[in-house]
LUMNU-436140 format. One record per residue (C-alpha): residue number from 0; residue in one letter; x, y, z. Coordinates in pm, 1 decimal, decimal comma, always signed. Each point is the difference from the previous one (the first is absolute). Layout:
<sites>
> NUM;A;X;Y;Z
...
</sites>
This chain:
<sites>
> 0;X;-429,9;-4191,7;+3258,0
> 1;X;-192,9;+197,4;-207,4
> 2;X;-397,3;-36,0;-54,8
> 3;X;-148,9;-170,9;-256,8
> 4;X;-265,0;+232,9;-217,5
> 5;X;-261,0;-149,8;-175,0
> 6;X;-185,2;+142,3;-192,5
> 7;X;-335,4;-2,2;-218,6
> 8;X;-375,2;+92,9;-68,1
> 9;X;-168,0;-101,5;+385,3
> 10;X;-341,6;+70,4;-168,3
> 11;X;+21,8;-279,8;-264,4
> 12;X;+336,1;-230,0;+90,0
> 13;X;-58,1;+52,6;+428,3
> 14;X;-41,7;-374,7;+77,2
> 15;X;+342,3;-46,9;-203,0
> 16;X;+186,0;+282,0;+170,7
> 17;X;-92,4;-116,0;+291,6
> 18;X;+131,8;-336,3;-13,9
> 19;X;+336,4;+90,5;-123,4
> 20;X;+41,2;+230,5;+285,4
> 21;X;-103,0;-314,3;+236,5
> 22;X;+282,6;-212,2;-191,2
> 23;X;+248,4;+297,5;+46,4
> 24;X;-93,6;+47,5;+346,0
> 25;X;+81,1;-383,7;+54,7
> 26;X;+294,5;-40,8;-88,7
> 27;X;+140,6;+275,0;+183,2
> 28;X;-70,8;+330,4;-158,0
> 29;X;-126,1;+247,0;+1,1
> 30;X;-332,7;+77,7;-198,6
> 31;X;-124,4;+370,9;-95,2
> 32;X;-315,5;-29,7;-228,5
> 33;X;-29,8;+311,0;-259,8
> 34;X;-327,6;+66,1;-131,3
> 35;X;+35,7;+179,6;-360,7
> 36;X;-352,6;-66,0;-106,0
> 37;X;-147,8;+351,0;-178,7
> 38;X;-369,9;+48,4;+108,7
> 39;X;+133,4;+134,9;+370,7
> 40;X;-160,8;-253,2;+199,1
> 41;X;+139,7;-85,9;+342,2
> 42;X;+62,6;-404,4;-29,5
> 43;X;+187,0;-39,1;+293,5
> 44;X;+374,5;-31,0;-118,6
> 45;X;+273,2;+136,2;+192,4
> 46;X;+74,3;+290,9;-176,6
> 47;X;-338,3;+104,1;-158,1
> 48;X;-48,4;+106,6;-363,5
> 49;X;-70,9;+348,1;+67,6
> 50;X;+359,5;-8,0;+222,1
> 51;X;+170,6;-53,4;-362,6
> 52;X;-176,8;+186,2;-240,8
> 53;X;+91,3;+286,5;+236,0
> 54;X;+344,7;-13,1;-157,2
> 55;X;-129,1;+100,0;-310,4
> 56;X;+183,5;+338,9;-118,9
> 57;X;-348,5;+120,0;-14,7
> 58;X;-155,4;-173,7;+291,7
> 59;X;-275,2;-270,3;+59,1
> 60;X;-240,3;+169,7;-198,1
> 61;X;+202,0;-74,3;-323,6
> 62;X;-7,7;-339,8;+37,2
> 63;X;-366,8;-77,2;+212,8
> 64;X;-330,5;+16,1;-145,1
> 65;X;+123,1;+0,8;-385,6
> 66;X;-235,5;-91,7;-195,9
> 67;X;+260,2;-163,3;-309,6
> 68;X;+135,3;-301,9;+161,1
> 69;X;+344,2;+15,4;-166,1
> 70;X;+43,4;+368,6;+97,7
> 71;X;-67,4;-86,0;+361,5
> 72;X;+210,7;-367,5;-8,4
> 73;X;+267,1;+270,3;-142,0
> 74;X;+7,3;+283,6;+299,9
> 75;X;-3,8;-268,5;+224,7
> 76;X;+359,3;-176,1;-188,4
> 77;X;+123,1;+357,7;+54,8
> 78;X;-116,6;+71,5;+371,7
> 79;X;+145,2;-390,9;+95,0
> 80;X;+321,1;+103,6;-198,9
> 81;X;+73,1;+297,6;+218,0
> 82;X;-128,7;-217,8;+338,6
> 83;X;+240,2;-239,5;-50,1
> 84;X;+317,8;+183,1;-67,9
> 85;X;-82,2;+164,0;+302,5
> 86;X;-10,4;-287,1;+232,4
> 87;X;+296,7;-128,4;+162,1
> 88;X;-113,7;-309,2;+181,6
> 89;X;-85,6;-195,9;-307,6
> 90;X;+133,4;-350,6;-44,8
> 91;X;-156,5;-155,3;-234,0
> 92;X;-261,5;+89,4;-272,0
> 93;X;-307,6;-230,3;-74,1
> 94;X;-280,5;+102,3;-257,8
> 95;X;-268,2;-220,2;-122,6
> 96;X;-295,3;+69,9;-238,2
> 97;X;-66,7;+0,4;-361,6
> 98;X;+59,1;+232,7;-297,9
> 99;X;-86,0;+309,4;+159,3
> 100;X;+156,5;-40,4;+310,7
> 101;X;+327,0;-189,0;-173,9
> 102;X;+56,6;+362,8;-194,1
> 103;X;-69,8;+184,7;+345,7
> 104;X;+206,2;-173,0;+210,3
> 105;X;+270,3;-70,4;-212,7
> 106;X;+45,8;+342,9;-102,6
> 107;X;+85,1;+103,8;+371,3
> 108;X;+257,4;-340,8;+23,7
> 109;X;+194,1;+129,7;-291,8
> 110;X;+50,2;+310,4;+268,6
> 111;X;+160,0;-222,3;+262,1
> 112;X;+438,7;-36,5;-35,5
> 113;X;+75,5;-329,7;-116,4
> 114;X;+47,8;-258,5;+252,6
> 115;X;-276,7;+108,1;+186,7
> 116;X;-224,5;-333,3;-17,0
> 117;X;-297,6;+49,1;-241,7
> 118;X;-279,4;-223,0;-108,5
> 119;X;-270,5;-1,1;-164,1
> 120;X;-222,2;-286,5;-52,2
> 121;X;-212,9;+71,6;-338,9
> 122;X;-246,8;-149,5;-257,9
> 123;X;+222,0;+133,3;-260,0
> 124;X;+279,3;-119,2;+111,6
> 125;X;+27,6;-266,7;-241,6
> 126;X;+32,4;+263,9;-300,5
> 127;X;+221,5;+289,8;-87,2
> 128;X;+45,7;+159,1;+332,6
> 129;X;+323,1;+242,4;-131,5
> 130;X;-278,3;+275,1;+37,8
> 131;X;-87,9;-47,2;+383,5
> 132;X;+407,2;-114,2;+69,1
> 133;X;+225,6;+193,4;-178,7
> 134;X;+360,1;+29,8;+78,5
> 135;X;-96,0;-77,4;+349,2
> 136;X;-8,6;-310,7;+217,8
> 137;X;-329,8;-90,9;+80,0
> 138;X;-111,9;-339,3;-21,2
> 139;X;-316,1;-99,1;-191,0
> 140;X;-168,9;-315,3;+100,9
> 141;X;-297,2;-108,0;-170,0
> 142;X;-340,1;-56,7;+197,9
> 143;X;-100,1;-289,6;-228,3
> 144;X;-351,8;+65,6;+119,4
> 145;X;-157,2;+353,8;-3,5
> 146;X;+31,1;+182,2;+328,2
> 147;X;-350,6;-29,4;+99,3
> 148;X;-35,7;-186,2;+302,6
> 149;X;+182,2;-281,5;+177,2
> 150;X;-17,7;-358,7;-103,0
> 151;X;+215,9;-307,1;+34,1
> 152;X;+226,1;+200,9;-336,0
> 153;X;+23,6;+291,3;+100,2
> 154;X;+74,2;-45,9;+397,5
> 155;X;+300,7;-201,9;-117,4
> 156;X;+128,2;+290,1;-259,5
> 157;X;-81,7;+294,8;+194,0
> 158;X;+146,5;-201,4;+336,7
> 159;X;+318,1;-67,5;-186,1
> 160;X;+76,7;+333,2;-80,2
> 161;X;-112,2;+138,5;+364,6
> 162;X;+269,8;-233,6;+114,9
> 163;X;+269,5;+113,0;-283,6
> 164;X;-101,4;+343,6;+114,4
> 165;X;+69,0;-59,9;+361,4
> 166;X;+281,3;-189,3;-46,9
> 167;X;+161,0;+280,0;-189,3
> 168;X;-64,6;+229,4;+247,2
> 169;X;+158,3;-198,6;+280,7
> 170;X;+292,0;-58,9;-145,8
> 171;X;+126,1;+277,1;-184,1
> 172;X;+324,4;+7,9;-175,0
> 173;X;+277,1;+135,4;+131,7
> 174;X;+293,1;+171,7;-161,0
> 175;X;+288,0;-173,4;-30,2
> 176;X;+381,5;+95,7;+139,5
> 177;X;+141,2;-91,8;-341,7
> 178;X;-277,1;+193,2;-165,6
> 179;X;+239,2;+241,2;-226,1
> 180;X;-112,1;+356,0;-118,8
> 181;X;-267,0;-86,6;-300,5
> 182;X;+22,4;+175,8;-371,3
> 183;X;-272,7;-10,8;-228,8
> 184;X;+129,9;+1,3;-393,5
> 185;X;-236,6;+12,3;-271,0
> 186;X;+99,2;-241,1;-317,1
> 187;X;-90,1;-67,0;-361,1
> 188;X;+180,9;-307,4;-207,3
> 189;X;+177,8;+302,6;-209,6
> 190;X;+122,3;+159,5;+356,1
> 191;X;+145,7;-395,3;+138,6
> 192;X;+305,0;+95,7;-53,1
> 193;X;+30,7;+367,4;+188,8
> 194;X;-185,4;-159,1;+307,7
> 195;X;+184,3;-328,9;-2,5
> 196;X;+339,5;+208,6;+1,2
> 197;X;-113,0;+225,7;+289,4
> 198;X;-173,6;-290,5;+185,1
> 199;X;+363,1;-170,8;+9,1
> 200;X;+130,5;+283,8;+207,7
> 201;X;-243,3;+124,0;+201,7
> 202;X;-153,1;-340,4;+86,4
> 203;X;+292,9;-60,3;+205,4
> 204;X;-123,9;+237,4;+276,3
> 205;X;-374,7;+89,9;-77,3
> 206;X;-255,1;-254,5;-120,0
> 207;X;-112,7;+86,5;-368,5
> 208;X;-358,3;-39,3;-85,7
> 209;X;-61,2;+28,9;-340,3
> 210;X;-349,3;+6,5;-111,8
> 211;X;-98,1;-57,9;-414,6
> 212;X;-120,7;+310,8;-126,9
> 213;X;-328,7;-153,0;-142,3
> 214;X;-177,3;+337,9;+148,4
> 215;X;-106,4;-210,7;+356,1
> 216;X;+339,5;-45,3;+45,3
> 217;X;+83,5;+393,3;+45,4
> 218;X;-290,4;+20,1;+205,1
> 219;X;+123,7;-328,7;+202,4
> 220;X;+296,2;+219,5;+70,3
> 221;X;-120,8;+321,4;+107,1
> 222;X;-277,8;-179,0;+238,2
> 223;X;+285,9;-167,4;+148,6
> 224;X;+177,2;+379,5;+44,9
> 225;X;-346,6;+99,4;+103,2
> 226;X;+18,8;-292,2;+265,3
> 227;X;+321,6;+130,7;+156,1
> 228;X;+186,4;-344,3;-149,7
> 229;X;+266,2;+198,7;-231,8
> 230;X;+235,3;+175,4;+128,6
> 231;X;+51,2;+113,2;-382,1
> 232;X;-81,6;-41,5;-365,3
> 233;X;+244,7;+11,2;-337,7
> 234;X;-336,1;-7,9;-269,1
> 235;X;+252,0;-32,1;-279,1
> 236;X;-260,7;-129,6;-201,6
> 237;X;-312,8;+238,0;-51,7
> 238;X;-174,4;-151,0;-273,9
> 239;X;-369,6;-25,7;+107,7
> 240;X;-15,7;+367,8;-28,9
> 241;X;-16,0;-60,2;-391,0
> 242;X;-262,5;-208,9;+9,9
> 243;X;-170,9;+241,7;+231,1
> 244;X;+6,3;+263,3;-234,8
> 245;X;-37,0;-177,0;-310,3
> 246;X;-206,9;-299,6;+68,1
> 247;X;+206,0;-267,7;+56,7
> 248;X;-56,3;-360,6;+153,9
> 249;X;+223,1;+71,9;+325,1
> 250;X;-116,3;+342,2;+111,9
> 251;X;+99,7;+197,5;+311,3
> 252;X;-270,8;+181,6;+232,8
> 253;X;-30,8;+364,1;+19,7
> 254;X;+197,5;-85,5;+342,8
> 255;X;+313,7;-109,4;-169,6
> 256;X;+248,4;+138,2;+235,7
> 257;X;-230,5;+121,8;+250,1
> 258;X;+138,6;-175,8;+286,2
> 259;X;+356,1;+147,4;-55,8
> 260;X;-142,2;+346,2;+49,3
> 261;X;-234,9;-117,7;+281,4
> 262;X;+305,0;-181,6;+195,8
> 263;X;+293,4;+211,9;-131,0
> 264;X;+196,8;-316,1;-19,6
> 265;X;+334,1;-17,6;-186,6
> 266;X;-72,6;+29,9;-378,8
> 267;X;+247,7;-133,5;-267,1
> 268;X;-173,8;-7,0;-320,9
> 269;X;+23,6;-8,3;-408,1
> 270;X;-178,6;-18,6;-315,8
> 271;X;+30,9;-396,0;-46,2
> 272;X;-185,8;-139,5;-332,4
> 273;X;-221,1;+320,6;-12,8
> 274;X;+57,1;-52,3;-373,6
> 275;X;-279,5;-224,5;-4,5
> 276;X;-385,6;-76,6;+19,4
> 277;X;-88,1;-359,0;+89,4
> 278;X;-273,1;-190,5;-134,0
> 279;X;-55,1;-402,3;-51,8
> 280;X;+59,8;-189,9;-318,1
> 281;X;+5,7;+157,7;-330,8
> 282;X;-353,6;-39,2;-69,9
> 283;X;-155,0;+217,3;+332,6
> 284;X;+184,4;+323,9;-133,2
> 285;X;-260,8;+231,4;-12,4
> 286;X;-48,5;+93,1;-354,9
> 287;X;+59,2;+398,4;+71,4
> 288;X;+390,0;-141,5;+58,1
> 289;X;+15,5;-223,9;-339,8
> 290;X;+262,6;+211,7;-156,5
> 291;X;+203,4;+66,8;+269,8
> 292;X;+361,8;-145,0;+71,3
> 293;X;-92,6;-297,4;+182,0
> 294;X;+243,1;-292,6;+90,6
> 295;X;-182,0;-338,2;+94,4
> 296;X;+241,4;-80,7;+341,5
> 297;X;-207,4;-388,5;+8,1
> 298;X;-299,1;-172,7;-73,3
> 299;X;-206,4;+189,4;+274,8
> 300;X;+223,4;+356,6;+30,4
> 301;X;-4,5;+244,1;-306,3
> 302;X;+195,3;+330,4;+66,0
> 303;X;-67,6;+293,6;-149,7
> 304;X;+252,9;+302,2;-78,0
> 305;X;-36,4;+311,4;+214,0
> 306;X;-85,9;+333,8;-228,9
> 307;X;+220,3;+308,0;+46,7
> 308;X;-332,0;+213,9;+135,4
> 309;X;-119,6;-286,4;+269,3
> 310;X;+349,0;+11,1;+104,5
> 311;X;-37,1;+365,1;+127,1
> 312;X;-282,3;-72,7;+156,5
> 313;X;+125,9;-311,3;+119,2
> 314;X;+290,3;+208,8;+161,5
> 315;X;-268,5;+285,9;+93,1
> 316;X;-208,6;-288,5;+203,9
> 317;X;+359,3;-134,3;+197,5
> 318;X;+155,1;+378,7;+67,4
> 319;X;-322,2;+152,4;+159,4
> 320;X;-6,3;-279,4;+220,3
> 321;X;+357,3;+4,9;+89,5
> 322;X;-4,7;+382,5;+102,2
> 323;X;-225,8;-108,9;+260,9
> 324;X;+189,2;-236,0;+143,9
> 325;X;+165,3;+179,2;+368,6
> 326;X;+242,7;-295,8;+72,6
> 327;X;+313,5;-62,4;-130,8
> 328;X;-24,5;-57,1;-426,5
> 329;X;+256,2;-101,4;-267,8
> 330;X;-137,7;-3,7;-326,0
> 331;X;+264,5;-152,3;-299,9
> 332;X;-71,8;-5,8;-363,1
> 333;X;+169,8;-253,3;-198,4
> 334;X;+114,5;+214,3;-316,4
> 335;X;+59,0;-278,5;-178,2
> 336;X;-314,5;-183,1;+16,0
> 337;X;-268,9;-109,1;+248,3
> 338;X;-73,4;-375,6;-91,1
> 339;X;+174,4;-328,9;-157,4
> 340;X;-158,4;+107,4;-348,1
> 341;X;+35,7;+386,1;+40,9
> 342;X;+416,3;-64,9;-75,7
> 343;X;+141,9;+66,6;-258,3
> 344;X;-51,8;-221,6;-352,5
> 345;X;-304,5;-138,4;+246,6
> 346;X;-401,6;+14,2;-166,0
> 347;X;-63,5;+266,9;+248,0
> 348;X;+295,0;+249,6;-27,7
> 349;X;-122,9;+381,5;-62,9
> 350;X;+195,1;+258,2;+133,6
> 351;X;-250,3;+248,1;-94,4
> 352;X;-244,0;-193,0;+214,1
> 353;X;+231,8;-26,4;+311,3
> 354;X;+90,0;+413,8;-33,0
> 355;X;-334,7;+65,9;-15,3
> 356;X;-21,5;-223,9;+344,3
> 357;X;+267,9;+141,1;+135,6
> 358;X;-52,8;+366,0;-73,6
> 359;X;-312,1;-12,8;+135,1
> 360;X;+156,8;-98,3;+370,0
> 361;X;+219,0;+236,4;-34,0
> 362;X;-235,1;+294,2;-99,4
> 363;X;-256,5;-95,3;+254,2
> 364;X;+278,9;-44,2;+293,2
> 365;X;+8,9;+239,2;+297,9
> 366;X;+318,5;+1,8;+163,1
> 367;X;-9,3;-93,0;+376,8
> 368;X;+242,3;-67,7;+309,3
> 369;X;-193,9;-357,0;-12,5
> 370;X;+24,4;-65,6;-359,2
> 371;X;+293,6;-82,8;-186,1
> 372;X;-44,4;-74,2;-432,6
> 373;X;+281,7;-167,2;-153,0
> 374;X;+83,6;-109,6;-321,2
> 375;X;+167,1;-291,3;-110,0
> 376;X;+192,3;-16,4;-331,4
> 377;X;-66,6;-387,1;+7,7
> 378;X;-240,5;-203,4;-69,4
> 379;X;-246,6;-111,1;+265,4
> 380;X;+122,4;-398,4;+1,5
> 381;X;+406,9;+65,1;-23,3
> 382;X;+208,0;-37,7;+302,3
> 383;X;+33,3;+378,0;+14,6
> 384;X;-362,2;+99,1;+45,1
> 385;X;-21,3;-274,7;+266,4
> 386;X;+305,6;+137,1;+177,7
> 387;X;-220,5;+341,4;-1,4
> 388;X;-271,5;-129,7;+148,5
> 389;X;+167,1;-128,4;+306,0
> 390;X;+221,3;+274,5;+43,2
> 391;X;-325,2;+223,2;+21,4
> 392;X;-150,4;-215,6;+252,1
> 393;X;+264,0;+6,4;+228,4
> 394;X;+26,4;+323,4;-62,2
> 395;X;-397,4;+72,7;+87,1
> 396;X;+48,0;-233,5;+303,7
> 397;X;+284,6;+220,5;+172,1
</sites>
């Protein structure tokens, strides 16, 4: 069983901390209190302050004794992030605090592999909390009262999730003997029918996660490969670089496929409904894109068409990242068309568009023993370019 940390400011939440380490200890875990207050002062936690900012790149000093509160509450986000990834005896995860230490502790959670317990009970946890959660899965529970001292509220809320906390810890989940080998596959409504065909054949002996390529969902995926759940990823469907480049409503990080090249897992991917920008209903275009080829998908989803020039550097932005890849990588470009709308007769179709894509991957290519490009005279939803795809990944998987 694995310890439970929790975590916070001792110098201005220490009763708190306290007494969620007292409920953890009591029902039968085991309690380490982390002290990531920033003025250096010893409060008596179990791993001190000073203990963590020493895993700052730059040491304690870059994170004690600042005088900007935000730039200290910041080295201290990045010294916990590199404590934590380092410790193997963690069970659980348990943060409380406001604002400031919300962003802090949050931002070394999103760290931690998924199913890894983490939660963090906040005053802000009855807004937006995408920022302080991300693609991961850390649970935010609202303090309902501000973290400033125990009373008949906050004993109850803070208690409750020292318990959940414990609780998770104890029991951890094991894997299952019918657990099958896991693929990640990234999806767009134009791409159903591509990943529905090659779900039907390799869903009968690996189990097919797809994730919506809304920009979280590509970076669902790849913390999932980053969590050692994949054993693989086909990313047929790479459209939140567009909206990364352009300014779109579904953008990718700078990361996008930066847990392929730090795993060197299996790569299968393609071009899927790169012909597009995504924004919301007609009216939130930005004006600078008024005049362009835009096709209104619903109420909420207006598409807009893909230029010729952010093409190339749409294919610029994949290939760089794919010659850094060092495990096993198919690449396949649909000649005939990347999305639902991108065929032929469809709103979208523009060869000169897709050559300008596709010319650019090929141009910016470097041939390796790992790497494999192939091109498909089909287009990316026909039974052919499916076929492709799951010949490649059983060909990457030998």
């Amino acid at each position: 069983m694995g310890k439970v940390y929790v975590i916070g400011t001792c110098d201005t939440k220490g009763a708190e901390l306290r007494y969620a380490q007292e409920v953890i200890n009591a029902a039968g875990a085991d309690a380490v209190l982390v002290d990531v207050g920033t003025l250096g002062e010893d409060a008596g936690a179990d791993i001190r302050a000073r203990e963590v900012a020493q895993f700052h790149p730059e040491g304690a000093a870059a994170v004690l004794g600042q005088t900007d509160r935000g730039t200290a509450v910041s080295a201290m986000a990045k010294a916990l992030t590199t404590f934590l990834t380092l410790r193997g005896d963690i069970g659980a995860v348990l943060g409380l605090g406001g604002t400031g230490n919300t962003a802090l502790v949050t931002e070394a959670m999103r760290a931690l592999p998924i199913g890894l317990p983490k939660l963090m009970v906040s005053t802000v946890a009855s807004g937006n909390v995408a920022p302080y959660v991300g693609p991961n899965d850390i649970t935010m529970m609202y303090s309902v009262v501000d973290v400033a001292g125990l009373n008949a509220i906050s004993r109850k809320v803070i208690g409750n999730a020292a318990n959940a906390a414990a609780g998770m810890a104890r029991n951890p989940i094991p894997a299952s003997s019918n657990d099958r080998p896991g693929i990640g596959m990234t999806m767009f409504g134009v791409t159903t029918a591509c990943v529905t065909q090659v779900r039907e054949i390799l869903g009968k002996t690996h189990e097919i996660y797809v994730f919506h390529a809304t920009g979280v969902g590509g970076q669902s995926m790849e913390k999932l490969a980053d969590s050692g759940l994949l054993q693989g990823v086909i990313d047929v469907t790479t459209t939140e670089v567009p909206d990364l480049l352009v300014g779109g409503v579904f953008p990718a990080t700078m990361d996008r496929f930066g847990a392929i090249i730090r795993t060197g897992l299996p790569y299968i991917g393609s071009v899927g409904a790169v012909d597009m920008v995504n924004f919301g209903a007609r009216e939130t275009v930005p004006v600078a894109f008024q005049d362009r080829r835009l096709h209104v998908h619903n109420a909420q989803v207006t598409l807009m068409r893909t230029t010729p020039e952010e093409n190339r550097r749409i294919g610029t932005f994949i290939v760089e990242r794919l010659n850094r890849m060092q495990g096993p990588v198919r690449f396949l470009l649909p000649l005939q068309g990347v999305s639902a709308i991108d065929a032929a007769g469809q709103p979208f179709h523009d060869p000169e568009a897709d050559a300008a894509l596709f010319t650019a991957i090929r141009d910016g290519w470097r041939d390796a023993e790992n790497r494999r490009l192939v091109e498909v005279d089909a287009h990316i939803n026909s039974p052919e370019f499916a076929a492709a795809l799951v010949a490649n990944f059983h060909d990457s998987h030998d």
